[in-house]
MARTI-200821 format. One line per field, with one value per residue (C-alpha): residue number from 0; chain; x, y, z. Coordinates in steps of 0.25 Angstrom, whole numbers, m for minus. Each point is the difference from the previous one (the first is absolute). Layout:
seq c(NUM, ...)
mol c(A, ...)
x c(X, ...)
y c(Y, ...)
z c(Z, ...)
This chain:
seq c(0, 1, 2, 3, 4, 5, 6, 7, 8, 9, 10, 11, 12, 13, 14, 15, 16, 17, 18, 19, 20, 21, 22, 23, 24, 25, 26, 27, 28, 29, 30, 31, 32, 33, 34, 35, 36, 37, 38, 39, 40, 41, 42, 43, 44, 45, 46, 47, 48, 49, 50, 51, 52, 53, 54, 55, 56, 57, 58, 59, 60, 61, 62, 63, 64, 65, 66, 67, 68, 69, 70, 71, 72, 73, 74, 75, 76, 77, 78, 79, 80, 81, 82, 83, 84, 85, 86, 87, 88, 89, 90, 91, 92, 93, 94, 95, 96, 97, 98, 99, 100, 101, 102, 103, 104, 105, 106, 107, 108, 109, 110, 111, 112, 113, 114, 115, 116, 117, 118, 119, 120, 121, 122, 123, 124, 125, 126, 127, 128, 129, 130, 131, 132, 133, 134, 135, 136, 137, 138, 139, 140, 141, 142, 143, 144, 145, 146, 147, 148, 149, 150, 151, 152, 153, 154, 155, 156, 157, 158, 159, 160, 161, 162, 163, 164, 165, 166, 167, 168, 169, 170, 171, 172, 173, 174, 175, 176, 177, 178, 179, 180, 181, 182, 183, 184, 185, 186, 187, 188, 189, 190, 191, 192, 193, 194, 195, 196, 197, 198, 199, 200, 201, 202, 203, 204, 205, 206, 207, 208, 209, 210, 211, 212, 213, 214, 215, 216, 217, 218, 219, 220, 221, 222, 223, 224, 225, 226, 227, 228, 229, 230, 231, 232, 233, 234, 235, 236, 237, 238, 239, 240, 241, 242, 243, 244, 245, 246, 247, 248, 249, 250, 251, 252, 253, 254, 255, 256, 257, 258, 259, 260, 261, 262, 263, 264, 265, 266, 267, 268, 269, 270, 271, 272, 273, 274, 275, 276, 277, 278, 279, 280, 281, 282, 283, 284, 285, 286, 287, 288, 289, 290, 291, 292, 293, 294, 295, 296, 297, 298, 299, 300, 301, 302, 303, 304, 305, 306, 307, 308, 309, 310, 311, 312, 313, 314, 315, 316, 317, 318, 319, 320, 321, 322, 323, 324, 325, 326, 327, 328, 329, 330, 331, 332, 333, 334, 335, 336, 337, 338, 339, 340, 341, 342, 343, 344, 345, 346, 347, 348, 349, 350, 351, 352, 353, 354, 355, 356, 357, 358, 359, 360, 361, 362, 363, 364, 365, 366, 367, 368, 369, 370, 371, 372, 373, 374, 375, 376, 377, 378, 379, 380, 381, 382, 383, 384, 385, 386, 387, 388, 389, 390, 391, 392, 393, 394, 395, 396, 397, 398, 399, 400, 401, 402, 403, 404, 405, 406, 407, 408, 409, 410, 411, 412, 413, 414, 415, 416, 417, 418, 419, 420, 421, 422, 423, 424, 425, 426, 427, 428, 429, 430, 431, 432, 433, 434, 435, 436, 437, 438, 439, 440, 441, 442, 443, 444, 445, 446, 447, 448, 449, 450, 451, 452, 453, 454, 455, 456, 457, 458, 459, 460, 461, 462, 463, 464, 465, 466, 467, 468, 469, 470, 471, 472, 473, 474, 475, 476, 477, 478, 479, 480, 481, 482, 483, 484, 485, 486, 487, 488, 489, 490, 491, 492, 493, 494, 495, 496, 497, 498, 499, 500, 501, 502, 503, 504, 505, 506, 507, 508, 509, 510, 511, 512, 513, 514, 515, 516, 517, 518, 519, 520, 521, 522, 523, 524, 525, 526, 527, 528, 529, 530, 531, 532, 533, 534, 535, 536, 537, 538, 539, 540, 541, 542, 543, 544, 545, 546, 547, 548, 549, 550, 551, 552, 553, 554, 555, 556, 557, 558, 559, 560, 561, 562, 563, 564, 565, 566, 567, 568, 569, 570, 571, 572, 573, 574, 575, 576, 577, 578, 579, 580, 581, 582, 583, 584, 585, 586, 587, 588)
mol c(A, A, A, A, A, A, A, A, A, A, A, A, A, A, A, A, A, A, A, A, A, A, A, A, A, A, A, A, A, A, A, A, A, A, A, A, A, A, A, A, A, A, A, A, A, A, A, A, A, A, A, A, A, A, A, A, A, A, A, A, A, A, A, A, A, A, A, A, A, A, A, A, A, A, A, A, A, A, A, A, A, A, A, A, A, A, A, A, A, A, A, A, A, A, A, A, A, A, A, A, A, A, A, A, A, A, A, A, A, A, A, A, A, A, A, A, A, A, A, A, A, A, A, A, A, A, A, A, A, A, A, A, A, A, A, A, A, A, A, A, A, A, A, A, A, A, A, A, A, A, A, A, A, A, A, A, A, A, A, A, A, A, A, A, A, A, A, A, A, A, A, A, A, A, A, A, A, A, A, A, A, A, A, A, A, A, A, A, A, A, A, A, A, A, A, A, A, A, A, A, A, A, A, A, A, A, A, A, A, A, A, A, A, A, A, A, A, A, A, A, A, A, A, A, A, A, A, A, A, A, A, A, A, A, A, A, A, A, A, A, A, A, A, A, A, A, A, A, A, A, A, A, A, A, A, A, A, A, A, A, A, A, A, A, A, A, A, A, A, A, A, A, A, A, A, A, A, A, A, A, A, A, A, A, A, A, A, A, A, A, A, A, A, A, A, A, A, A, A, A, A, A, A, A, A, A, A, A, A, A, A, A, A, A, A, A, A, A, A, A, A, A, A, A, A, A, A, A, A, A, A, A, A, A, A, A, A, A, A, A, A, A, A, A, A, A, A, A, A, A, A, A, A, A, A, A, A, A, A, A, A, A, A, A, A, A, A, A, A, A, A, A, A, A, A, A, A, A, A, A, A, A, A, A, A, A, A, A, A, A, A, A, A, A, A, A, A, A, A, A, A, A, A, A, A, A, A, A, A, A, A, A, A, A, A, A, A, A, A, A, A, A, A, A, A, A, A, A, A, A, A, A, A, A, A, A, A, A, A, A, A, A, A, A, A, A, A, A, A, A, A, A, A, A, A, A, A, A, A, A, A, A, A, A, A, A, A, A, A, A, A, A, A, A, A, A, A, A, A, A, A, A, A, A, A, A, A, A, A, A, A, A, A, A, A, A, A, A, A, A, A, A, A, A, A, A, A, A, A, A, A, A, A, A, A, A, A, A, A, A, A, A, A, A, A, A, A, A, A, A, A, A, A, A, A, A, A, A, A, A, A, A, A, A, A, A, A, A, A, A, A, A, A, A, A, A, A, A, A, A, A, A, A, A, A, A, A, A, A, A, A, A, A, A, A, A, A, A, A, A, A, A, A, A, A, A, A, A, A)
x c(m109, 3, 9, m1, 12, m4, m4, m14, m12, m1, m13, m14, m8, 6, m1, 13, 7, 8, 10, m2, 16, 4, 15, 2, 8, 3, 13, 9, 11, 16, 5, 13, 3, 14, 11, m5, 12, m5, 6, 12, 5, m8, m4, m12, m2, m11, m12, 1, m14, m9, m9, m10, 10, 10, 8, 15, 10, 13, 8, 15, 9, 5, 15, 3, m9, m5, m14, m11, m14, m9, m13, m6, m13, m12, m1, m14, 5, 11, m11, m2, 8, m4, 4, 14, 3, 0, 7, 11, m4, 4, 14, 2, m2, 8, 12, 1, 0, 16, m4, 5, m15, m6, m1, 9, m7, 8, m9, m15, 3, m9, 4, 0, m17, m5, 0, 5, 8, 6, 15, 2, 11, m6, m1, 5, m10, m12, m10, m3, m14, 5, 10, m11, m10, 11, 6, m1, 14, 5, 0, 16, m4, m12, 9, 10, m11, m6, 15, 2, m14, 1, 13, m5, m13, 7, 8, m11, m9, 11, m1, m14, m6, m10, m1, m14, m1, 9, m5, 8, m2, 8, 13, 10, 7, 14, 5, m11, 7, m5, 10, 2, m17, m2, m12, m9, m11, 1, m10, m11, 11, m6, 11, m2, 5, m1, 12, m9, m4, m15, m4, 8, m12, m7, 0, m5, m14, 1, m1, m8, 5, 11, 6, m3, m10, 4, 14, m5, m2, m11, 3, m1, m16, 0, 0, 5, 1, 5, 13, 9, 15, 12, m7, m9, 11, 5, m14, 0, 14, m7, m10, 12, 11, m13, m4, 15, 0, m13, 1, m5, m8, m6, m1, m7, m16, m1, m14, m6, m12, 0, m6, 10, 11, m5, m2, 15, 6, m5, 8, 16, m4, m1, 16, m2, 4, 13, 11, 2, 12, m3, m13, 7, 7, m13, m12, 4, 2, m16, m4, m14, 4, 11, 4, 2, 11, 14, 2, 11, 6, 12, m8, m6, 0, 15, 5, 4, 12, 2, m7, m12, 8, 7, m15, m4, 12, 0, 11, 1, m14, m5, m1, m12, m3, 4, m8, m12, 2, 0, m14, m6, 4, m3, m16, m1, 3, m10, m12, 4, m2, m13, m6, 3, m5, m15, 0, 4, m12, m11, 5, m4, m13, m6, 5, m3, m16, m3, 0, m12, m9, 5, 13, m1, m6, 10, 12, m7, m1, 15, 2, m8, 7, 10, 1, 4, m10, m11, m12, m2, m13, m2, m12, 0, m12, m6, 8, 14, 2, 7, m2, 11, m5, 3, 13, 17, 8, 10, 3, 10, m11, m10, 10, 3, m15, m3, 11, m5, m13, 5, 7, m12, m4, m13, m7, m6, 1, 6, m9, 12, m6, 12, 0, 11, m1, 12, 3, m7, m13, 2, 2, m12, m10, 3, m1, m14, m4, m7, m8, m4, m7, m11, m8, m12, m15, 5, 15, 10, 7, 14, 2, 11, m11, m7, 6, 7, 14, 10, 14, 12, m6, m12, m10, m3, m14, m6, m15, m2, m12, m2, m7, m14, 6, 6, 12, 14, 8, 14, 4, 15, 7, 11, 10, 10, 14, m7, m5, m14, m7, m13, m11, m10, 2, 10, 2, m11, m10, m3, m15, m8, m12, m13, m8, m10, 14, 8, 5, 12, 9, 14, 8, m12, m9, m5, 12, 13, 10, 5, 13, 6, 6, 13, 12, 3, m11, m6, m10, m4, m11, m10, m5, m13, m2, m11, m3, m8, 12, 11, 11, 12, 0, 7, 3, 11, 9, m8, 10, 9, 7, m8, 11, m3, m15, m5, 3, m5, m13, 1, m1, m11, m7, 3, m4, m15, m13, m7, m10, m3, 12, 3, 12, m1, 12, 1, 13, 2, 10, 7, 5, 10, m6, m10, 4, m10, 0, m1, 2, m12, 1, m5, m12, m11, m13)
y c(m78, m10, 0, 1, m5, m15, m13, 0, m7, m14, m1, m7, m9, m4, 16, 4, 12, 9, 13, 10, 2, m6, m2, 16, 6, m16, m1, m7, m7, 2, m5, m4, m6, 7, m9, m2, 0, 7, m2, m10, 15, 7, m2, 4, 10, 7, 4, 18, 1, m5, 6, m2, m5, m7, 0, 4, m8, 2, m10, m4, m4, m14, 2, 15, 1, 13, 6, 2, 6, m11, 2, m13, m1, m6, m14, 4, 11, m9, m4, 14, 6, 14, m1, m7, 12, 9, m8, 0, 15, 4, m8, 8, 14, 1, m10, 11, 11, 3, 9, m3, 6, m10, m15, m9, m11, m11, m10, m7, m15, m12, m12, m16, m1, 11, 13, 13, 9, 15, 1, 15, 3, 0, 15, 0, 10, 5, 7, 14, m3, m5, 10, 13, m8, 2, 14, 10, 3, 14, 9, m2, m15, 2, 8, m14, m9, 7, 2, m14, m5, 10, m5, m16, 4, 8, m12, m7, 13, 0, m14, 2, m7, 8, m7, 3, m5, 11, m1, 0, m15, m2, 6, m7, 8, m8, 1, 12, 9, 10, m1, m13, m3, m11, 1, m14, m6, 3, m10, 8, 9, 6, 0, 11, 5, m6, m9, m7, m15, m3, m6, 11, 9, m12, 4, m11, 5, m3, 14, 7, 10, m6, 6, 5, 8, 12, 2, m2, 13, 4, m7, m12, 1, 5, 16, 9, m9, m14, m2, m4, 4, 3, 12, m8, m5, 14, 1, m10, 3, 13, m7, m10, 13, 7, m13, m1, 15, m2, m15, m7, m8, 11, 5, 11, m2, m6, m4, m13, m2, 4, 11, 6, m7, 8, 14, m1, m2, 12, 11, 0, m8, 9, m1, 8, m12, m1, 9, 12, m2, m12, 7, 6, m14, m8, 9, m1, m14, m1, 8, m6, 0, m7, 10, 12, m10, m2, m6, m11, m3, 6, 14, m2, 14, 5, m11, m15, 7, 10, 13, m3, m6, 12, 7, m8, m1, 16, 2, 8, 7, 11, 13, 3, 14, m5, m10, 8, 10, m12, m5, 12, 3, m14, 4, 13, m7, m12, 11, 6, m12, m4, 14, 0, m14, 3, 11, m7, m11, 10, 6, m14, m2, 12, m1, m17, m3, m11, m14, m6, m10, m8, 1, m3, m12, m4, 3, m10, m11, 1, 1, m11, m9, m10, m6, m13, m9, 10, 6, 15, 10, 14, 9, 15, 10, 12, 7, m7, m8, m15, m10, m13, m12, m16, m7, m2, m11, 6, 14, 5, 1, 5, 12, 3, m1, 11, 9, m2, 5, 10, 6, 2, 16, 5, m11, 8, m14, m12, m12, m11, m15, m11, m11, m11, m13, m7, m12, m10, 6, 11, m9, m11, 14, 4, m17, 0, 14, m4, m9, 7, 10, m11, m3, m10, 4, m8, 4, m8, 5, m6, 6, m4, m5, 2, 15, 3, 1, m10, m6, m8, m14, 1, m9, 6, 2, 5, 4, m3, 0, m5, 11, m4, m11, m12, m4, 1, 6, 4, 5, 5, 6, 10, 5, 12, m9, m6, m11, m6, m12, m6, 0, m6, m10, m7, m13, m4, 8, 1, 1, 10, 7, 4, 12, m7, m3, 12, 4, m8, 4, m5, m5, m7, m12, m5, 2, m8, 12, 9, 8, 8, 13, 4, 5, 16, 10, 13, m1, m13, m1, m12, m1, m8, m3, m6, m7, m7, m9, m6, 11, m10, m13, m8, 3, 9, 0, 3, 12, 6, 11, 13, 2, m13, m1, 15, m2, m11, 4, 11, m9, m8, 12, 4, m12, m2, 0, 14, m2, m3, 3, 10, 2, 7, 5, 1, 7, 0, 2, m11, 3, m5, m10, 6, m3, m10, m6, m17, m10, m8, m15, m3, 6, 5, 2)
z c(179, m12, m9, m13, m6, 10, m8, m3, 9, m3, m9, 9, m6, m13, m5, m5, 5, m8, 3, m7, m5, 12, m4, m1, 13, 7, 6, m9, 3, m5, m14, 6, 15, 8, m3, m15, m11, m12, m14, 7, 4, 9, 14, 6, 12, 5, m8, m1, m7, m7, m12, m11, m9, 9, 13, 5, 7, 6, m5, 0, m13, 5, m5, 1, 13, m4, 2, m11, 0, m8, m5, m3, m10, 5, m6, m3, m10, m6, m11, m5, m10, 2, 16, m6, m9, 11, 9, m12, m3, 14, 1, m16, 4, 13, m5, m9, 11, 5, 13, 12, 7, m7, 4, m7, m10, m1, m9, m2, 0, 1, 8, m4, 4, m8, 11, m4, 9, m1, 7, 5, 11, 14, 7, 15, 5, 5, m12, m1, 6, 12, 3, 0, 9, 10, m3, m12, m10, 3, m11, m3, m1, m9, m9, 1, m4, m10, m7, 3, m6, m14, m3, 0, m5, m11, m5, m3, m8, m9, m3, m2, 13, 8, 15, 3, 14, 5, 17, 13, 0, m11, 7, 7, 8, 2, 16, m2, m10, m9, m8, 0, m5, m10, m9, 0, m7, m15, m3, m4, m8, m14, m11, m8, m15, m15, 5, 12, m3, m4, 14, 8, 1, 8, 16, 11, m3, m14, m3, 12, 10, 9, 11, 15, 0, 9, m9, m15, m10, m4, m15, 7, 4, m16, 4, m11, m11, 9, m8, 11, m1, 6, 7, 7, 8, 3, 4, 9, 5, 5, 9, 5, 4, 5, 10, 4, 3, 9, 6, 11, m9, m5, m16, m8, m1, m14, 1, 3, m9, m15, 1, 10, m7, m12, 10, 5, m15, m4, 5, 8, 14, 14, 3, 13, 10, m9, 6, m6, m9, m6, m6, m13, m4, 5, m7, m17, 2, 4, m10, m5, m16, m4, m10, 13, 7, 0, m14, 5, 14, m3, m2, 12, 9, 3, m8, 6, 6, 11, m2, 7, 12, 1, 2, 11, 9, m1, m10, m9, 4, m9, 6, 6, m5, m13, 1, 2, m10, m10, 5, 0, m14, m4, 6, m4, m15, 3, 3, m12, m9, 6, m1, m15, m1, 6, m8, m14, 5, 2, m12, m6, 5, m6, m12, 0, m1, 9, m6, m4, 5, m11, m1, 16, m2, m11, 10, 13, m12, m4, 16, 3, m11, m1, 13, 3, 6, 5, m3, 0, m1, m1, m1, m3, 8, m6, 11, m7, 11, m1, 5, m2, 5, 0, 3, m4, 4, 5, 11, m13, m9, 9, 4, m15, m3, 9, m4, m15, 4, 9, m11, m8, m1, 1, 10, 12, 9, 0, 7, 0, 4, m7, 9, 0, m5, m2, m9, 0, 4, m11, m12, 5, 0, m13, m4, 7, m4, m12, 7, 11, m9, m3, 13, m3, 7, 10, 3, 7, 11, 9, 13, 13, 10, 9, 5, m13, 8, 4, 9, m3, 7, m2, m9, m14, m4, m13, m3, m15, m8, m13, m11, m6, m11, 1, m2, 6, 12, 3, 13, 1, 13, m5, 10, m2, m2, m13, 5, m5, 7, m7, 11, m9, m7, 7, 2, 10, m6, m14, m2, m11, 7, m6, 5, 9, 8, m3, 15, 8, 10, m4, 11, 6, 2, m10, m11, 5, 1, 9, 2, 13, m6, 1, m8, 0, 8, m13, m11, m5, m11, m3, m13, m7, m13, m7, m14, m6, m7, 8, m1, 0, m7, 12, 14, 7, 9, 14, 1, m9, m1, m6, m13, m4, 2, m5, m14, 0, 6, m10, m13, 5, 4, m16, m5, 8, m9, m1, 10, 15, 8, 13, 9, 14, 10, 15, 8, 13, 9, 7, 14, 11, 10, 12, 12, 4, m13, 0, m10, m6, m3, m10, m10, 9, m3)
């Protein structure tokens, strides 16, 4: 089986071969070598992890001997002053955090050859994680844990910092404590108030969701509302205590795709694999809106203190015939309520006329509006039917779509077809979308050939036709991290063609390029343009990123001649390596 993330072929013939993003996903080596002395005062140990932003050593102070945790900044980044500011953020907001559950910052320095490094204390012990793959916490210990936890993360809500990334991996469990956990990894921490520096908003995303996917809230893949505060880590905190209670590598099933993600947010997760008494303390802190939880940690069910504690260790138990009488009262009350409630609505439709097929259609246009990034349809049937078609750019938007439309009385059915296209594909469409309403008699068309499907390290070829006009043709591959790469013209190829010649293949004989694809497996979308007036006045970069080139593609597009122009777009889904994939040398014709 090849592998993807392998040096490309060496090109045959004199063609030149190029990878498709080949750096993404290569194994990289380490900033700094063991036996390294950082800063004149820090020796380095064993790398503990390595992430998008940086890596962490053990290291040892060279006078006082003692042990520190340092997170060292890729040089790469060193450059960026965004990536510096949260380095500095991160090293601000928890040197002002006094909790002994939360890891001690000790400073963000930069050594005599530019590189820039955090200082935390270093944690003996193993992480939450790798604790439950072994056994689960009893429920005395979950109650321990989830004291300990509230109290650090409570220290850091009333100083206005909001953790975010609240997940068993970011517990250290000294000597395998509960009481003794340490909160890590503040580094996509969100500070929060009017007293909150400008940049503190920024998170390692640049303002996207961060955080693992099975413990975020539902705020955070933008549900009800997608203002993120300190009750989405009381959220989060739920799912932790809940895979704690459950272990052996095991947590509640939050969903794996978006629209599971979204299904699982939506109402208090199945808690029947948790033990009985932990359910009352577990349950408010996963309620779906963030208005129905606990409104701090320290009002979190039976207080952080012993009440609860009491429950589970069976003291202080309440009767159980007391117990009984209260929750048959409490039910008898409940079916009371709800009787009065149908009633009061039926009383309401008859009185109410249904609305009409106006005011219907006014209320699908102001759901269907003021999306980001997106484009959105509805049509209404004689029957008041809707249908709410198109696509949003992001799984939030889609679920708050639907439960706008959902909302709208007097639609007998709902026919919902939103599809997801995330940034950039999203923003390119709407760029293109005006061209692509104007086909010429002969229109032109970009396809993935020859089956319309395609593997990581395997040759890229595109069918491309030319409309009925001459002029000239822009080819450009888009993948789903933001990266765009010029097909055609690129730096072998750069020719205009006339209708008589208005069918190539790129990536084979007789043009000069040819690329093996690799990078990230999903959607990728190609896209043709053609004009009949050169739509840049020099050359770009043969790949750029996406935030730089859209705009840019959107003021040339703005400033053509009225006239001949046209734009087409493929997607297809780019898939792992078959297993009797091979590498071609070469472009092959």
């Amino acid at each position: 089986m090849p592998d993807p993330d392998s040096p490309s072929p060496a090109p045959e013939d004199g063609q030149e071969a190029t990878r498709l993003f080949a750096t993404r996903g290569a194994a990289k080596s380490t900033v700094l070598q063991s036996g390294t002395v950082l800063g004149n005062t820090y020796v380095i140990g064993a790398l503990l992890g390595r992430g998008g932003m940086g890596e962490v050593y053990r290291a040892t102070h060279v006078e006082l001997g003692t042990e520190h945790a340092i997170k060292i900044m890729l040089p790469s980044l060193a450059d960026d002053p965004k990536i510096v500011q949260l380095f500095r953020e991160e090293a601000r907001k928890l040197g002002r955090v006094n909790n002994d559950a939360i890891v001690n910052y000790e400073g963000f320095f930069r050594d005599e050859h530019g590189l820039r490094y955090l200082v935390t204390e270093f944690v003996h012990g193993e992480s939450l994680q790798q604790v439950l793959h072994r056994r689960r916490l009893e429920p005395e210990e979950v109650l321990r844990l989830r004291d300990r936890l509230a109290s650090g993360l409570a220290a850091a809500h009333e100083i206005d910092i909001v953790h975010r990334d609240v997940s068993p991996e970011n517990v250290l469990l000294p000597e395998g404590r509960v009481d003794r956990a340490k909160l890590i990894d503040f580094g996509i921490a969100k500070a929060m108030g009017p007293k909150a520096i400008s940049s503190a908003n920024a998170t390692v995303l640049g303002g996207e969701f961060a955080g693992k996917y099975s413990y975020v809230s539902p705020e955070q893949i933008g549900l009800f509302g997608g203002r993120v505060d300190l009750r989405s880590d009381i959220y989060s905190l739920g799912l932790v205590l809940a895979a704690a209670a459950i272990g052996f590598g095991r947590k509640l099933d939050m969903g794996s795709s978006a629209a599971t993600m979204i299904a699982a947010r939506q109402r208090v997760p199945d808690l029947s694999e948790v033990p009985a008494p932990l359910r009352p303390v577990i349950a408010p802190m996963l309620a779906p809106r963030p208005d129905d939880r606990p409104p701090s940690m320290r009002a979190l069910p039976g207080g952080v203190g012993d009440r609860l504690r009491a429950s589970v260790s069976g003291l202080g138990a309440v009767p159980v015939e007391s117990s009984r009488r209260r929750a048959f009262l409490a039910l008898a009350a409940a079916a009371g309520l709800i009787a009065l409630i149908v009633a009061a609505l039926a009383m309401l439709r008859v009185l109410r006329p249904p609305p009409s097929t106006d005011e219907l259609r006014a209320s699908l246009a102001a759901a269907t509006a003021g999306y980001h990034c997106a484009s959105l349809d509805y049509t209404l049937g004689p029957d008041r039917s809707a249908r709410v078609s198109g696509y949003a750019a992001t799984p939030g938007d889609i679920a708050r779509l639907r439960h706008a439309v959902d909302g709208i009385g007097g639609i007998t059915k709902v026919d919902f077809a939103v599809g997801l296209r995330v940034w950039p594909y999203c923003q390119a469409l709407a760029i293109l979308q005006p061209l692509m309403q104007h086909q010429p008699r002969v229109a032109a068309t970009v396809s993935l050939s020859p089956w319309g499907e395609a593997h990581l390290g395997q040759p890229l070829y595109v069918d491309a036709r030319a409309p009925s006009f001459d002029g000239y043709i822009y080819v450009d591959y888009f993948d789903g991290e933001g990266d765009v790469l010029h097909l055609f013209p690129n730096s072998e190829d750069r020719l205009n063609f006339r209708p008589a010649q208005n069918h190539w293949v790129l990536g084979k004989p007789p043009l000069a390029r040819c690329w093996i694809l690799g990078g990230r497996t999903g959607e990728q979308l190609i896209t043709l343009i053609a004009t009949a007036e050169p739509l840049f006045p020099d050359r770009r970069p043969e790949a750029e990123n996406a935030r730089d080139y859209l705009p840019a593609l959107s003021q040339a597009i703005a400033d053509l001649p009225r006239g001949r122009s046209t734009a087409v777009t493929d997607f297809f889904q780019l898939g792992a390596a078959p297993p009797l994939a091979s590498r071609v040398d070469g472009c092959r014709s």
